[in-house]
One Martini backbone bead per residue (centre of mass of N, CA, C, O) as a GRO file, in nm:
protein
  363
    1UNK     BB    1   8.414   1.884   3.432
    2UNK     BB    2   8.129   1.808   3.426
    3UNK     BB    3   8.077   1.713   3.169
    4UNK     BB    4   8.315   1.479   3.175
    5UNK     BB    5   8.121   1.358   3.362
    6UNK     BB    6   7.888   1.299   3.255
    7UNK     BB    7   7.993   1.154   2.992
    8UNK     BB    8   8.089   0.917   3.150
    9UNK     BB    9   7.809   0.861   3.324
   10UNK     BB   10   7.700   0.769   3.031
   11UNK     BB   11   7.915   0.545   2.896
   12UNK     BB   12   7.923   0.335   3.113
   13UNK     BB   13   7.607   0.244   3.053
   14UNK     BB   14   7.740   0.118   2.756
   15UNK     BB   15   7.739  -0.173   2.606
   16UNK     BB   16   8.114  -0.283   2.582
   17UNK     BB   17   8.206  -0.564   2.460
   18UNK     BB   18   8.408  -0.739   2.282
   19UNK     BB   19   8.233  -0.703   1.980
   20UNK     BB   20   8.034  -0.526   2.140
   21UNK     BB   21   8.008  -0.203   2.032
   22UNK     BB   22   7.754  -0.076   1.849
   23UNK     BB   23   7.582   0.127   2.083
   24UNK     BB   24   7.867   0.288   2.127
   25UNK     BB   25   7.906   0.388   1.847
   26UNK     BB   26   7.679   0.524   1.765
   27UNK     BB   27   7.709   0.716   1.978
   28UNK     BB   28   7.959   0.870   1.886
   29UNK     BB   29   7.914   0.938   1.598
   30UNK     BB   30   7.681   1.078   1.709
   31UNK     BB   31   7.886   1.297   1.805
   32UNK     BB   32   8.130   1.368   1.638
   33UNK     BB   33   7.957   1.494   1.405
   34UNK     BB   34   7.817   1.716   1.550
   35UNK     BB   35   8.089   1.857   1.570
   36UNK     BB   36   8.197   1.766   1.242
   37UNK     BB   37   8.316   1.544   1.186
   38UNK     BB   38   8.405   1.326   1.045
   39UNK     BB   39   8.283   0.949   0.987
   40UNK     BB   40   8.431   0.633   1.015
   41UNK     BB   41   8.395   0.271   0.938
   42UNK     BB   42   8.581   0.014   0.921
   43UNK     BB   43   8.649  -0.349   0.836
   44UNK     BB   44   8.697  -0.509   1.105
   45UNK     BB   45   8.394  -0.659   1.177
   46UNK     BB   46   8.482  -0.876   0.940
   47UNK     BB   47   8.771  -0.964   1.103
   48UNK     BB   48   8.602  -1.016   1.390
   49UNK     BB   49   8.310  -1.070   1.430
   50UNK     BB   50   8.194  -0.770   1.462
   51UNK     BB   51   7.986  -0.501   1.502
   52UNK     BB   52   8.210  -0.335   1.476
   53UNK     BB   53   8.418  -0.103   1.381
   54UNK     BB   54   8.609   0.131   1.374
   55UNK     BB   55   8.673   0.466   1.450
   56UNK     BB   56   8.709   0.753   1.215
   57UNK     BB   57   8.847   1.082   1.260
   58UNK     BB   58   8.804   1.422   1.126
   59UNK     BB   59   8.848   1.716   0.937
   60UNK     BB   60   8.743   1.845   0.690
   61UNK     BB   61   9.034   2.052   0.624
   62UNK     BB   62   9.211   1.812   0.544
   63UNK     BB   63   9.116   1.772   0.261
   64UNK     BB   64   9.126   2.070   0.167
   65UNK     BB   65   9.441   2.068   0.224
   66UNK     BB   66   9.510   1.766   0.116
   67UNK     BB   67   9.397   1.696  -0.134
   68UNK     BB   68   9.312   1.412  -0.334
   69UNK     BB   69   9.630   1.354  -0.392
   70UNK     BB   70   9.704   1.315  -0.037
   71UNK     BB   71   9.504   1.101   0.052
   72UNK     BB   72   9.734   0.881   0.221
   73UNK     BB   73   9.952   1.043   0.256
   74UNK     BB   74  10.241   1.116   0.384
   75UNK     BB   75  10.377   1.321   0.568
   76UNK     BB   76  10.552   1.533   0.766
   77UNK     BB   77  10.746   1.594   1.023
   78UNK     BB   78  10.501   1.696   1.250
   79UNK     BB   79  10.280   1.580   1.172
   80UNK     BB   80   9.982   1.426   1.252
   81UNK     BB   81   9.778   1.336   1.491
   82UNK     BB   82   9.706   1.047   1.710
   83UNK     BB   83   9.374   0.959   1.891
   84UNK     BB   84   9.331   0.707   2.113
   85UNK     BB   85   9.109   0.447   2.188
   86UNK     BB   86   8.845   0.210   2.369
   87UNK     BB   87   8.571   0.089   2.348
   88UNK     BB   88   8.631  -0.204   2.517
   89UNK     BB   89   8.515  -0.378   2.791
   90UNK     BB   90   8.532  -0.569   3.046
   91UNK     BB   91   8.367  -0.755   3.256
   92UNK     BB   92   8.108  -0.600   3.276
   93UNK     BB   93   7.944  -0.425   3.017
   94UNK     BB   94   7.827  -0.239   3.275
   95UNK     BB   95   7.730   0.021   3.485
   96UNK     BB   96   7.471   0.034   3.657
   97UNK     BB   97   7.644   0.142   3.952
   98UNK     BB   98   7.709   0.495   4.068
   99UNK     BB   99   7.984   0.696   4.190
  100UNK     BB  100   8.042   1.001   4.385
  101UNK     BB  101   8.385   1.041   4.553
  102UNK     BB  102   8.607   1.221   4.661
  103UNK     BB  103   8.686   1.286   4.313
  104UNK     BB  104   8.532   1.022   4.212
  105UNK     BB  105   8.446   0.738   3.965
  106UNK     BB  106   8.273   0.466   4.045
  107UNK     BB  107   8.139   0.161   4.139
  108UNK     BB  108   7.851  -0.026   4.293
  109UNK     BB  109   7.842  -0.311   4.404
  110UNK     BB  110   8.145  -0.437   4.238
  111UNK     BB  111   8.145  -0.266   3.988
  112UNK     BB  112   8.254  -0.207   3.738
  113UNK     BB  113   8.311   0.051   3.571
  114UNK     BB  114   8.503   0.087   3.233
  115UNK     BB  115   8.751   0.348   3.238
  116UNK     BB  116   8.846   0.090   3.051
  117UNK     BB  117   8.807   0.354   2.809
  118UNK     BB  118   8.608   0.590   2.887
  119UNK     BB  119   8.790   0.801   2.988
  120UNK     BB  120   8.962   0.852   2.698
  121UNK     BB  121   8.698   0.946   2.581
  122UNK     BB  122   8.615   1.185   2.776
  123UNK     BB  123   8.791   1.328   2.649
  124UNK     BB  124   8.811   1.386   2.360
  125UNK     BB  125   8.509   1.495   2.405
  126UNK     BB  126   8.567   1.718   2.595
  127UNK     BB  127   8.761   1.844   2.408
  128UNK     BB  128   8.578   1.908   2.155
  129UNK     BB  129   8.360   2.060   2.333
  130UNK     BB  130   8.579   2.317   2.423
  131UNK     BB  131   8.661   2.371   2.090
  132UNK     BB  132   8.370   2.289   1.908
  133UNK     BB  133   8.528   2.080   1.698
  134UNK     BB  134   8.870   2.252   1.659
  135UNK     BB  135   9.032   2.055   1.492
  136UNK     BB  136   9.312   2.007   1.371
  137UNK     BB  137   9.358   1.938   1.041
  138UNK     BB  138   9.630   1.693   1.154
  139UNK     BB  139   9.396   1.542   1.305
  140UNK     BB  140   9.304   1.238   1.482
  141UNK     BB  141   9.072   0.944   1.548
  142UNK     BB  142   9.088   0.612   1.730
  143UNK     BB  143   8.863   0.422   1.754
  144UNK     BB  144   8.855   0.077   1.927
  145UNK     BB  145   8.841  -0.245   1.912
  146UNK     BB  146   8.898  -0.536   2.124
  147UNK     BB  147   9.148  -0.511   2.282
  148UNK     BB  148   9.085  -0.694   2.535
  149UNK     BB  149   9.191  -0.956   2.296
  150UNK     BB  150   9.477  -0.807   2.180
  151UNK     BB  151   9.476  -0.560   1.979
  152UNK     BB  152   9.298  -0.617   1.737
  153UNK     BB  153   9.191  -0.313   1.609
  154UNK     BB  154   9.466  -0.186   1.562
  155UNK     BB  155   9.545  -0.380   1.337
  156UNK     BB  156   9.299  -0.285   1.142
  157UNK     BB  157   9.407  -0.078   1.053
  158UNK     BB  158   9.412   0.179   0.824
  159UNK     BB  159   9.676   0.272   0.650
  160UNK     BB  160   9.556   0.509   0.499
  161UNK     BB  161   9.540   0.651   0.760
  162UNK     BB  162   9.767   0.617   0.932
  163UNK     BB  163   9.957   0.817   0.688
  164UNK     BB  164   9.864   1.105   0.809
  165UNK     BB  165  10.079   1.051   1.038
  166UNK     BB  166  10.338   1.049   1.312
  167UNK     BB  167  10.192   1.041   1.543
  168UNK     BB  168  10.085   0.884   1.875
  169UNK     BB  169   9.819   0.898   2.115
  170UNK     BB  170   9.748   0.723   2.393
  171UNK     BB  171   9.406   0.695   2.634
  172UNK     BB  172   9.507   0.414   2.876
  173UNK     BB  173   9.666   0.513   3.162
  174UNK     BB  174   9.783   0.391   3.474
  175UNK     BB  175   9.766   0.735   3.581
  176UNK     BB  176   9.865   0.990   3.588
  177UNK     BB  177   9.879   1.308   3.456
  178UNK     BB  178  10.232   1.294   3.270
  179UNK     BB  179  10.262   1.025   3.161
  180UNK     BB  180  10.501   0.835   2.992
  181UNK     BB  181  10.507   0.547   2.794
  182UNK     BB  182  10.844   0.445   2.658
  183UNK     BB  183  10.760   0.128   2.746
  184UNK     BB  184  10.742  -0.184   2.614
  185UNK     BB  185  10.719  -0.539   2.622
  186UNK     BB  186  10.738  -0.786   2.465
  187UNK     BB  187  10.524  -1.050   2.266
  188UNK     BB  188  10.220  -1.253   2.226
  189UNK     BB  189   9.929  -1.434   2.058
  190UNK     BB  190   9.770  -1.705   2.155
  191UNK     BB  191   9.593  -1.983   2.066
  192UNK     BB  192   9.332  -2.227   2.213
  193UNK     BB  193   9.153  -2.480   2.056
  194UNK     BB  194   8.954  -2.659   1.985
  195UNK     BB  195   8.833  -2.944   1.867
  196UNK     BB  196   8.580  -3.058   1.646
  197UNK     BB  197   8.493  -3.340   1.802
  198UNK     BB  198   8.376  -3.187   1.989
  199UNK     BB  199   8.168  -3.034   2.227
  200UNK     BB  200   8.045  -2.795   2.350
  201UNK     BB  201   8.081  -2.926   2.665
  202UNK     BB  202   8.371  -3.013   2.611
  203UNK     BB  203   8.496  -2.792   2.551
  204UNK     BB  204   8.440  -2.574   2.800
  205UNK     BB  205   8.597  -2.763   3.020
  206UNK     BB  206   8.854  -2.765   2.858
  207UNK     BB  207   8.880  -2.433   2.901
  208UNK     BB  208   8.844  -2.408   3.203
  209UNK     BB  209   9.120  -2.591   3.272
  210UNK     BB  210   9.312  -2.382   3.108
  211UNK     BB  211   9.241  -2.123   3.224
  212UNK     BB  212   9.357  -2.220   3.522
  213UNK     BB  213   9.632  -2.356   3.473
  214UNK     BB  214   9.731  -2.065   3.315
  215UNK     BB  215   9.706  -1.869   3.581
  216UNK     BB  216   9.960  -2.053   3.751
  217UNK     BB  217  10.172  -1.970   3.586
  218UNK     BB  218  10.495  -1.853   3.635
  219UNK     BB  219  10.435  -1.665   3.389
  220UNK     BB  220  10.327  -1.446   3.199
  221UNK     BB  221   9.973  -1.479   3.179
  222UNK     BB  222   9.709  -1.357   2.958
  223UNK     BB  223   9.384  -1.467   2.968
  224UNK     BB  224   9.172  -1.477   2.666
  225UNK     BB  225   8.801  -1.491   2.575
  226UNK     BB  226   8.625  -1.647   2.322
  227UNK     BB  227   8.303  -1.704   2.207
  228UNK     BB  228   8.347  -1.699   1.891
  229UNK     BB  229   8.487  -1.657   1.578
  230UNK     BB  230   8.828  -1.566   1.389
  231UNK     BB  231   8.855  -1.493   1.074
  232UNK     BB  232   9.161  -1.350   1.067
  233UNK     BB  233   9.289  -1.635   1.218
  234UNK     BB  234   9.089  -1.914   1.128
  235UNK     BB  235   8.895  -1.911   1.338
  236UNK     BB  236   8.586  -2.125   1.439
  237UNK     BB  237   8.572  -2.105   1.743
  238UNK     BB  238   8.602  -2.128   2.066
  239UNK     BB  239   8.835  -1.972   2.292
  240UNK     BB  240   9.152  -1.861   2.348
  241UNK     BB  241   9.409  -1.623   2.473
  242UNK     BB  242   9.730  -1.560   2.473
  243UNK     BB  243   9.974  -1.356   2.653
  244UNK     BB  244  10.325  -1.359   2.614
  245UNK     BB  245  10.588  -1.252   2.736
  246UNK     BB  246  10.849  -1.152   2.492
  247UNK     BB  247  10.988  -1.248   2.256
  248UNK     BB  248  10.928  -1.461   1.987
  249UNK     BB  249  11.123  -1.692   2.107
  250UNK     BB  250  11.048  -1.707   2.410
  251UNK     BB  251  10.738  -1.687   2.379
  252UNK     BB  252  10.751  -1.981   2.274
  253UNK     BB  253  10.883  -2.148   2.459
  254UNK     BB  254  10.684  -2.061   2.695
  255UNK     BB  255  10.450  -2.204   2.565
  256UNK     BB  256  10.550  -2.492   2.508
  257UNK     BB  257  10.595  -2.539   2.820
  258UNK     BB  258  10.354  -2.518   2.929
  259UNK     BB  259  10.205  -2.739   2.731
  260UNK     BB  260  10.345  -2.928   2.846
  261UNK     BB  261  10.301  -2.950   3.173
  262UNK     BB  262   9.976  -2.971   3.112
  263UNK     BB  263   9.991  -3.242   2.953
  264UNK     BB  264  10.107  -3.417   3.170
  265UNK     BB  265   9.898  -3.445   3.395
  266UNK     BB  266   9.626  -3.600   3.215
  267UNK     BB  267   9.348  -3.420   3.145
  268UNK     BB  268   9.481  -3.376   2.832
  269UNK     BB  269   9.532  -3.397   2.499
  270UNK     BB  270   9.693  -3.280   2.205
  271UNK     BB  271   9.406  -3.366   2.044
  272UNK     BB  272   9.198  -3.148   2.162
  273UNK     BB  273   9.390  -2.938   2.047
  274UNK     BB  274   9.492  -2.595   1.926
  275UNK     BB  275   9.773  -2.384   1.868
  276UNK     BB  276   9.910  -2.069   1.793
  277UNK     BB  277  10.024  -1.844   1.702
  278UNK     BB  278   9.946  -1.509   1.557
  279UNK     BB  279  10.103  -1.274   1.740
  280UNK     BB  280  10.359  -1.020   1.754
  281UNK     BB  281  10.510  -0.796   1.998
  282UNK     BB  282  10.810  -0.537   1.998
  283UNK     BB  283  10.755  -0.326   2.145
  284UNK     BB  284  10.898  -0.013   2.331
  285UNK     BB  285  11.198   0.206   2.299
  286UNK     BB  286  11.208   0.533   2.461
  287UNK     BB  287  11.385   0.808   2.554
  288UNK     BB  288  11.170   1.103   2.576
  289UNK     BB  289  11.355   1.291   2.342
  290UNK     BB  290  11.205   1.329   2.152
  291UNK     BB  291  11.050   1.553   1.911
  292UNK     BB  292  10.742   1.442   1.961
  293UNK     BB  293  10.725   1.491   2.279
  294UNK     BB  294  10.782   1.813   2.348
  295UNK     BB  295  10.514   1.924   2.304
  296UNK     BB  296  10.386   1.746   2.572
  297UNK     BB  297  10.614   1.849   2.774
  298UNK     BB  298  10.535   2.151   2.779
  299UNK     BB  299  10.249   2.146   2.835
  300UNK     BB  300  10.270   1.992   3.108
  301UNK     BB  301  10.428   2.258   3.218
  302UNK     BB  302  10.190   2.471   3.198
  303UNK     BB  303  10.007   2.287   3.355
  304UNK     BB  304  10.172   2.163   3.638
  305UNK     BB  305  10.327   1.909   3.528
  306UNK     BB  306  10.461   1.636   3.558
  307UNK     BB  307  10.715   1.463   3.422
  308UNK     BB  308  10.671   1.096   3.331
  309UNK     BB  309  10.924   0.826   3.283
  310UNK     BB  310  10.757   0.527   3.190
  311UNK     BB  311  10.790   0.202   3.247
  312UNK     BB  312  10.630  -0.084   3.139
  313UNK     BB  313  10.433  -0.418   3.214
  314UNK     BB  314  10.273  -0.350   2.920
  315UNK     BB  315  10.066  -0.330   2.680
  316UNK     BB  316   9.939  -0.174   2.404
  317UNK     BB  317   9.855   0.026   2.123
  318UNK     BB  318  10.167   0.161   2.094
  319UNK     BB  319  10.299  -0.099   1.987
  320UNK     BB  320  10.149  -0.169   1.751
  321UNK     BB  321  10.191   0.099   1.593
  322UNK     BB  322  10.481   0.120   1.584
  323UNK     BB  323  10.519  -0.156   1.438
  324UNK     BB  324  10.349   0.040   1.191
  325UNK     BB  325  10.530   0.308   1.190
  326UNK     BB  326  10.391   0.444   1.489
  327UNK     BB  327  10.456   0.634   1.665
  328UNK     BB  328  10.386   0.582   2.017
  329UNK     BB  329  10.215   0.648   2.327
  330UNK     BB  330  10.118   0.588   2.655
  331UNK     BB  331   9.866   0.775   2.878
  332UNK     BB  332   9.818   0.901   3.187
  333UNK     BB  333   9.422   0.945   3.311
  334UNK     BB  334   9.376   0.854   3.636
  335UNK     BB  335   9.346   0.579   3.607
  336UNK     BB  336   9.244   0.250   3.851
  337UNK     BB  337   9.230  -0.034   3.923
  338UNK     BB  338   9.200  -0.193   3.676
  339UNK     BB  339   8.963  -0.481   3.635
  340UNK     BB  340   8.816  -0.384   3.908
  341UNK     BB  341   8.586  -0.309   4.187
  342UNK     BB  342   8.816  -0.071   4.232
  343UNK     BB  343   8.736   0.117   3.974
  344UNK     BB  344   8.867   0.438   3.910
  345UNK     BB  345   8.839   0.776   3.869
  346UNK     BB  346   9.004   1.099   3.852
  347UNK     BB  347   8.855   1.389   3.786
  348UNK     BB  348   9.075   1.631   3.769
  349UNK     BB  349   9.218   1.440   3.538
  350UNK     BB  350   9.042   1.491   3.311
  351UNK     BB  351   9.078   1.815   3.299
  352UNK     BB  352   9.373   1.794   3.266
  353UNK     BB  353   9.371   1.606   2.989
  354UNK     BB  354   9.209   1.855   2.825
  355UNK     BB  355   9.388   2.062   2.868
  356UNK     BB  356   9.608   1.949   2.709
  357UNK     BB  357   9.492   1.928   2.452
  358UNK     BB  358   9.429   2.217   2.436
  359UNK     BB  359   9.714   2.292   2.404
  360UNK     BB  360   9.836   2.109   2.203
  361UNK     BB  361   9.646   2.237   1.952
  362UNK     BB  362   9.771   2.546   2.022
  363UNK     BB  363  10.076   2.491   1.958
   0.00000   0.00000   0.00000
C-alpha cells in the first residue's frame, strides 16, 4: 500500500487538465514500457485538439498468442477486459499541496486532490508493478483524455482495439471497493458556442452570462468549458458544453426550453451564439446477474468484501463504451466528494482495489 500511496502522491503533482495531458502521458507510458507492456498512442489528440492521444497497453504475449491474423478481431465470450482511467483532471491542475491523515489522502489549503481518476490510474499501476507487469494476455489498459468535458476521449478510442475485449471495468466510482455501478442514466452533449462576428471580449462574457444561468436550471445540467476549438465537433472557438440527463428527445426538449427561458430574459440574442447536440448517451442497466460480472463478484467474496449493486446518479465511461458495444460497469475504488477542495481518496480502499485486481488476473 506504501507503493501505491507513493504513486498517488506523485501523480497528483502532475499537470493534467483536459486536452492538456501531455506530461502525465509521457510519465505513464514510460512506466507501463518499463512493466514490459506495449503502448501505443491513439489519435484522439488530432480529433480533440489535445496534447495526447489516449494510451492503449497491452502484454505483448496478446499479439503471440492471438496472431497477426486474429488481431483486432472480436473475442470469444468470456475474454478480453480492458481497465480503463482517465488521465484528466478538473481545475486546478495539480495538486501543490497534500496531506496524509488518519488513512486518507487528500489536498492542503483547498486545493483539489485530483484522485479523479488518478488514484483509478495508481491502482492499475499498482497493481501493475505487484504483478512485476505479468498481465494477463487477453487483457488491456486505457488511459483516456479529456473525460471531464464529456467523456470524450472514450468516443474515440479505436474500434480495432476495442474489439479485443468483451468487457470493460471503468476505475473511477466515488464509493468503497465492492460497488459496482449497474445502472447510468441517458444523456445528451450539448455544444453552445459564441457567434464569431463577436470579439473575443464579447464572447467570453457572453459564456460567463450562460454559465451562470445554466448553473441555476431545474433540470439537471453539468455545464462544461472548453477554451481551444473542437475539431471532431466542427468547434472553431471557444464556448460550452452542457450535459444534459434524459434520452436524446427529452433531453433535446429539455435543452431547447432552457434557452427559450434564457433568451426570453432578453440579455442575449439568438444570433449571438449557436448550440447543437453533439452526442447523446443511451445510459446502461444491468441486472448484475450477468455471466460476465460473476468472477468480480467472486473475487469480492475471497477479499471480504460485500458486494453493492447501486444505480449511478451520472454517467461515466463505461455508457460510453456499452454504447459502443462493449458491456463495461464502473467501479467504486474509495475516491470521496470528488470535484470539491474536500476531495481525498481512503488508502486501504486502494490496496483493496489491488488486491482486487491481483485476483481477478489469477482467476
Amino acid at each position: 500500500m506504501d507503493q501505491a500511496l507513493k504513486l498517488l502522491e506523485e501523480l497528483v503533482k502532475i499537470e493534467s487538465l483536459p486536452r492538456q495531458e501531455k506530461e502525465l502521458s509521457s510519465f505513464l507510458r514510460s512506466e507501463l514500457i518499463s512493466l514490459g507492456l506495449v503502448v501505443e498512442e491513439d489519435g484522439a489528440a488530432d480529433r480533440l485538439a489535445g496534447s495526447s492521444g489516449n494510451l492503449l497497453a497491452w502484454n505483448p504475449a496478446e499479439l503471440r498468442e492471438a496472431g497477426s491474423a486474429r488481431e483486432g478481431s472480436a473475442r470469444e465470450p468470456g475474454s478480453g477486459l480492458l481497465l480503463v482511467a482517465h488521465m484528466d483532471r478538473e481545475f486546478p491542475a495539480a495538486a501543490e499541496s497534500i496531506t496524509t491523515s488518519r488513512g486518507y489522502l487528500a489536498g492542503k489549503e483547498g486545493s483539489v486532490l485530483g484522485a479523479d481518476n488518478l488514484a483509478g490510474i495508481s491502482i492499475i499501476l499498482g497493481w501493475l508493478r505487484a504483478v512485476r507487469g505479468k498481465m494477463p494476455a487477453d487483457w488491456g489498459i486505457a488511459l483516456t483524455v479529456a473525460e471531464e468535458i464529456g467523456l470524450l476521449g472514450a468516443r474515440y478510442l479505436p474500434e480495432d482495439f476495442l474489439t479485443r475485449f468483451s468487457r470493460a471495468l471503468i476505475l473511477d466510482g466515488e464509493a468503497p471497493v465492492g460497488t459496482i455501478y449497474t445502472s447510468e442514466p441517458p444523456a445528451a452533449l450539448f455544444s453552445l458556442v459564441p457567434a464569431e462576428r463577436l470579439t473575443a471580449a464579447e464572447a467570453k462574457l457572453m459564456l460567463q452570462y450562460l454559465e451562470a444561468k445554466l448553473s441555476l436550471a431545474a433540470i439537471p445540467v453539468k455545464v462544461l468549458y472548453f477554451d481551444s476549438p473542437l475539431p471532431a465537433a466542427g468547434i472553431k472557438r471557444a464556448g460550452l458544453l452542457a450535459a444534459v440527463r434524459g434520452n436524446r428527445q427529452m433531453a433535446v426538449n429539455s435543452w431547447n426550453n432552457l434557452i427559450d427561458e434564457i433568451l426570453q430574459k432578453g440579455a442575449i440574442n439568438k444570433a449571438d451564439f449557436s448550440t447543437r447536440m453533439l452526442f447523446s448517451y443511451p445510459g446502461l442497466n444491468f441486472s448484475g446477474g450477468e455471466d460476465w460480472l460473476i468472477p468480480l463478484k467472486q473475487v469480492f467474496a475471497r477479499n471480504s468484501l460485500e458486494t453493492k449493486l447501486l444505480p449511478s446518479s451520472g454517467i461515466s465511461e463505461a455508457s460510453v463504451l456499452t454504447s459502443r458495444g462493449l458491456p463495461a460497469v464502473n467501479l467504486g475504488i474509495g475516491v470521496e466528494a470528488v470535484h470539491t477542495s474536500r476531495e481525498r481518496v481512503k488508502l486501504i480502499e486502494l490496496h483493496r482495489m489491488i488486491e482486487v485486481l491481483e485476483n481477478l488476473s489469477n482467476f
